[in-house]
N, C-alpha and C positions, 0 to 999 in steps of 0.2 A: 504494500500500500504506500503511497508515496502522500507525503505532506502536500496540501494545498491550499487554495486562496479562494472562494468564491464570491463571488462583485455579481451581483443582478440590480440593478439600480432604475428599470425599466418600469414607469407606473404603467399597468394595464387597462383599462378601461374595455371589458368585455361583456357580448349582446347584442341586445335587437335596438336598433337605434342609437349604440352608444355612438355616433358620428355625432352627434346634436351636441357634445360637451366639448367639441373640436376649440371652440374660441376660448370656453374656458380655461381647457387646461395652456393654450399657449401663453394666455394670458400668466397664469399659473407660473411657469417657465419663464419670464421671464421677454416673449416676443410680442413686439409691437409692429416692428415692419417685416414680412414674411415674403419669403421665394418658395410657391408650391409648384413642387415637381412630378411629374407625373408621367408616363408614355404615353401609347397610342390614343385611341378615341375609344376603348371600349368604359374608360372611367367616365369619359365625357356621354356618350350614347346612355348607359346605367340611369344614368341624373344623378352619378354622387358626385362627378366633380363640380357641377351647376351648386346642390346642395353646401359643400366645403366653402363657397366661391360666395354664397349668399349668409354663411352661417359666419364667416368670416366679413364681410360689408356689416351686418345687424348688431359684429359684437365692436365693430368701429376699429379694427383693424387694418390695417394699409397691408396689400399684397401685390404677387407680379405674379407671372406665370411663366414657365418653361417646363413643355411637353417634349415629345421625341424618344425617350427612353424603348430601348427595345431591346431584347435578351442578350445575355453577354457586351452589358453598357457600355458604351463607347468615351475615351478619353476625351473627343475632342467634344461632344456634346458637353461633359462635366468643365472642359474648360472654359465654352462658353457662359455656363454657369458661372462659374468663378467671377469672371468679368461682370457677370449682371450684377451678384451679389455686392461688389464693390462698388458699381456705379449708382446703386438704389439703396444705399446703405443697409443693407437686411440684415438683422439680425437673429433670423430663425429658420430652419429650413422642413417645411412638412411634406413629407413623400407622401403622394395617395397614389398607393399600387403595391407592385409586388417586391422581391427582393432584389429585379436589377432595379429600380425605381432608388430604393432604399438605398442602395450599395453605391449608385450615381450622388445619390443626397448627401451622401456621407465623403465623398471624393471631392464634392464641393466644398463642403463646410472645411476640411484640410484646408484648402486651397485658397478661400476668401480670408484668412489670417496668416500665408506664408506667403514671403517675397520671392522665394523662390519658384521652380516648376511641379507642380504636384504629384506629378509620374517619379520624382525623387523618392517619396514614401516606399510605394511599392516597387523600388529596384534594391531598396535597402539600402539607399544615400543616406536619408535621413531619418530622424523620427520625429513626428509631431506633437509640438507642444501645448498648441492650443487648437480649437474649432471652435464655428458656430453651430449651438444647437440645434439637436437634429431631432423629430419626432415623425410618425407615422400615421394613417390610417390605410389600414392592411384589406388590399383585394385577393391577394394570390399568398396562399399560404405555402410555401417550401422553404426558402431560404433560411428564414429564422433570421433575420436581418433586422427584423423589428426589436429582436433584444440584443442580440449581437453585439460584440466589437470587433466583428469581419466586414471586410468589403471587397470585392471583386471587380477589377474594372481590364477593360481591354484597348489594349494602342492597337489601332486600326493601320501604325506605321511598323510594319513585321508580322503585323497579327499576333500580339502576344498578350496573353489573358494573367495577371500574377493579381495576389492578395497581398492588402494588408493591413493589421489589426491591431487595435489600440482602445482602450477602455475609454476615453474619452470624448469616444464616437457614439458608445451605446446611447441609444434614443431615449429622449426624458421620458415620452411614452407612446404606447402603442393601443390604436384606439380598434379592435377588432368586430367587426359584427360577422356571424357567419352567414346572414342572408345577402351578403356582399358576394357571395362567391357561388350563391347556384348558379350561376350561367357561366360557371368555367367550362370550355370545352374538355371532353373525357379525355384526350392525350394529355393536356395542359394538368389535369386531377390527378391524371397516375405520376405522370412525371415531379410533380410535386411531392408528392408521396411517396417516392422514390428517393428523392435528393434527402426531405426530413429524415427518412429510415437511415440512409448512406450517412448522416451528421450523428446519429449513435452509432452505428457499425463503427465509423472509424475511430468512435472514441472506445467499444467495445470490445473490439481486438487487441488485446494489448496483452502481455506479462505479467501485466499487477492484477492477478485475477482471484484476489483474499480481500476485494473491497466486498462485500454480499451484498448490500444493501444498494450501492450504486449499483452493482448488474442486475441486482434485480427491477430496480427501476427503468432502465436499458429496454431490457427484456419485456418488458410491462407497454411500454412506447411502442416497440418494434412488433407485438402482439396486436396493439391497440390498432395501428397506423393498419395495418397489414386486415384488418378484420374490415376496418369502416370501407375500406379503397371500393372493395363490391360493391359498400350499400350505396354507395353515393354513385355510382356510377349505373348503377340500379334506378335511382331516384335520385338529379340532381338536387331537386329540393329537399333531400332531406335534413332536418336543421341539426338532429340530436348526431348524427355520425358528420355533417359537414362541422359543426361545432368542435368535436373529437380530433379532426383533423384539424384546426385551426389551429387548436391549443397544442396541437402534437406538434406541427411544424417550429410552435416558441421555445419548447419543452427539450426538444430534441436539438437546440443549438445555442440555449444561455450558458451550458455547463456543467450541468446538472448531471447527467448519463455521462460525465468522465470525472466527477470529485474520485479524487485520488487515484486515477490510473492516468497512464502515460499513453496520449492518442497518437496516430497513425499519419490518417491524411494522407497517402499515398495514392490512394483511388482517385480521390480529388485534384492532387496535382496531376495524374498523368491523363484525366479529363479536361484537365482546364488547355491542356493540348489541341484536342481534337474539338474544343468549343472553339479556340483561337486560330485553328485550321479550317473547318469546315463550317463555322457558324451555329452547331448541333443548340437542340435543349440540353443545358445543363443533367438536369435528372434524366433522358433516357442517354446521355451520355456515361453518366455516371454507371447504372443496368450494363452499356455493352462491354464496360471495363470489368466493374468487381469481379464477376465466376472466372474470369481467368486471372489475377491477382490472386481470389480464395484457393484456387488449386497451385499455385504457383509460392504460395507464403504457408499454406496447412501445417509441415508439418515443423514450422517453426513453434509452436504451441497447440497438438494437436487435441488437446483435453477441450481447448475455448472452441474449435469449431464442433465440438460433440456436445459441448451445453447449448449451443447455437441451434443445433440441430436438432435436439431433444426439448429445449424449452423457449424455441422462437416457430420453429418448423413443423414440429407435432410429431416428428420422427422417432422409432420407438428404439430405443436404446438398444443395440447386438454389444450386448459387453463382450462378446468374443472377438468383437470385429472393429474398433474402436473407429481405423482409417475407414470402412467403409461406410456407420452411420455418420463422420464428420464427409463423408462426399456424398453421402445421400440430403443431407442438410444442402449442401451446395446446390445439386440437382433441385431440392424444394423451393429455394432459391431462383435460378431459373424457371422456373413453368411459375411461380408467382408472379414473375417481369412479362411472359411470356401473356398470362390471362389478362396481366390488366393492359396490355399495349405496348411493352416497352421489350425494344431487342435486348440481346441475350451475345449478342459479337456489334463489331464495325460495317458487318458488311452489311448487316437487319439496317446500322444505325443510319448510311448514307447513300444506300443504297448499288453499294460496287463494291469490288474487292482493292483496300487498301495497296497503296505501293510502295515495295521497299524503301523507295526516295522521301516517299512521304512520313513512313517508320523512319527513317535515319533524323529526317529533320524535326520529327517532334521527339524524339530523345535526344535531340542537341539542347533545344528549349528548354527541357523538361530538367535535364540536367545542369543549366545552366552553362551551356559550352562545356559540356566533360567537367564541371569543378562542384558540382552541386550532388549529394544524395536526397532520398527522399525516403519519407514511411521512418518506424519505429517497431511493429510488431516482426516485420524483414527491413534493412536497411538495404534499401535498393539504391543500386551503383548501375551504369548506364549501360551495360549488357541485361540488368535483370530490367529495367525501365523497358529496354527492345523485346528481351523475351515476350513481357505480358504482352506486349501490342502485337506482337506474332502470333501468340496465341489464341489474341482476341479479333484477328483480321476476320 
């Protein structure tokens, strides 16, 4: 069990209508003049951005607007940010959307208080001292960005997708209604619910496997996420499993499902690849990587992928055979990704069979030109970075 630190500092505000407290709580925080960001036109179409936009005018708030946000958020949109922020003196930044929305909001607020370039953060030049705050109202529950001190952003110059994370990013708060997200499209619902699941997995696999009570809370998430994905895609209206999800996607990425173990993130980096290559969804990017990762790292601890199996999968324990219920878990694995929508390789995910050239060049990325490892439960060095992606072609 490894000593740790857990910071959740994110007020919630969760429900049917909690968007009606939007003014309050900025006010609350501390914003008077406000940069709402948001992507496409499906917030606008809804009528919740109309509603933020009026709930914001009533409580005599000053705001501006910048939309555009689209998955695997783009630097230079957040730069243009940057510039509005300083030129409309804003003091607050409210994402209404999903987690690139939130991940852009939060690449701003770095940005609107450094002199310098903000792509410095996430190359590892610098770290950030200060921001302006950042808050949410959450349409697309996966990221977990609404509590988070992660953010993800992509230079459109190389196509290169890196993180980066700082506590002073987490959002003052996160205003959630689950009736914001029936009309998620069912790819957009699995794939979310994939990425959530993939934000405990990677805190789950680890060595430090004498925490009980964090795995089992892990374990509890990863059961929960993995049950509701049918009903809601069954009924997108339904409020009681779209709510389950909501709160899964916060749950499974403040911290919580890794107190006291040593996380991974391996899956994640050698996705954030193949988002920065090919433009993919995040989560069903994430789906074509893990099973060949999981067979590729097993049997660096192969006890954790047999609890995995036995109390995520429902796979009935062969104590005779230890490696084979830890690959039948893997298998259950798969045809999970499989029912809800999401490939299972690279070829499902882009629909061609990858190229060595293109394997070569996102294990350069990935590895940071040959000088970077990644992962923690296998510490992969840039032959085993190539393997998985061979695997997973």
């Amino acid at each position: 069990m490894k000593d740790f630190v857990y910071y959740a500092p994110t007020e919630v505000v969760f429900g049917k209508e909690s968007e009606e407290q939007v003014a309050r709580l900025i006010k609350k925080y501390g914003g008077s003049r406000v940069l709402v960001h948001y992507g496409g036109q499906s917030a606008r179409r809804s009528g919740l951005l109309d509603k933020v936009f009026r709930l914001l005018r009533e409580g005599g708030i000053y705001y501006v607007e910048l939309g555009g946000v689209v998955p695997n958020p783009r630097l230079s949109l957040a730069r243009k940010g940057i510039e509005l922020c300083r030129a409309e003196g804003i003091d607050f930044i409210l994402a209404v959307g999903g987690g690139s929305v939130i991940d852009s909001a939060k690449c701003i607020a770095y940005g609107a208080l450094y002199q310098g370039d903000v792509w410095d953060f996430y190359l590892g030049k610098a770290d950030a001292q200060a921001c302006l705050p950042v808050a949410s109202v959450l349409t697309i529950p996966a990221a977990g960005s609404e509590m988070s001190e992660a953010s993800v952003i992509t230079n459109e110059d190389g196509g290169v997708k890196l993180g980066y994370s700082n506590d002073i990013a987490r959002p003052k708060f996160a205003i959630m209604n689950p009736e914001r997200t029936f009309t998620l499209p069912p790819y957009q619902t699995a794939a979310g619910v994939t990425d959530m699941m993939m934000h405990t997995m990677e805190r789950y696999f680890t060595h430090d496997d004498d925490m009980t009570l964090t795995t089992a809370v892990a374990e509890a998430v990863l059961r929960t996420m993995k049950d509701c994905v049918f009903a809601v895609l069954k009924n997108p209206e339904d409020y009681r499993h779209r709510a389950q999800i909501m709160w899964g996607g916060s749950v499974a990425h403040w911290g919580l499902t890794g107190c006291g173990m040593q996380d991974d993130w391996a899956t994640h980096q050698l996705e954030h690849e193949l988002s920065g290559m090919f433009d993919v969804t995040h989560g069903a990017g994430l789906a074509a990587i893990w099973p060949s990762w999981a067979r590729y790292v097993m049997h660096e601890n192969r006890s954790r992928f047999v609890r995995f199996a036995v109390n995520v999968m429902g796979i009935d324990n062969d104590f005779s055979d230890p490696e084979g219920t830890a690959l039948r878990g893997i298998e259950a694995m798969e045809r999970f990704y499989s029912a809800i929508g999401m490939p299972t390789n690279i070829r499902q995910l882009i629909g061609r069979e990858i190229t060595d050239d293109e394997i070569k060049e996102m294990v350069r990325k990935c590895s940071r030109n040959y000088t970077a490892t990644q992962g923690a439960f296998k510490v992969l060095k840039a032959e085993d970075m190539e393997a998985i992606y061979r695997m997973a072609r």
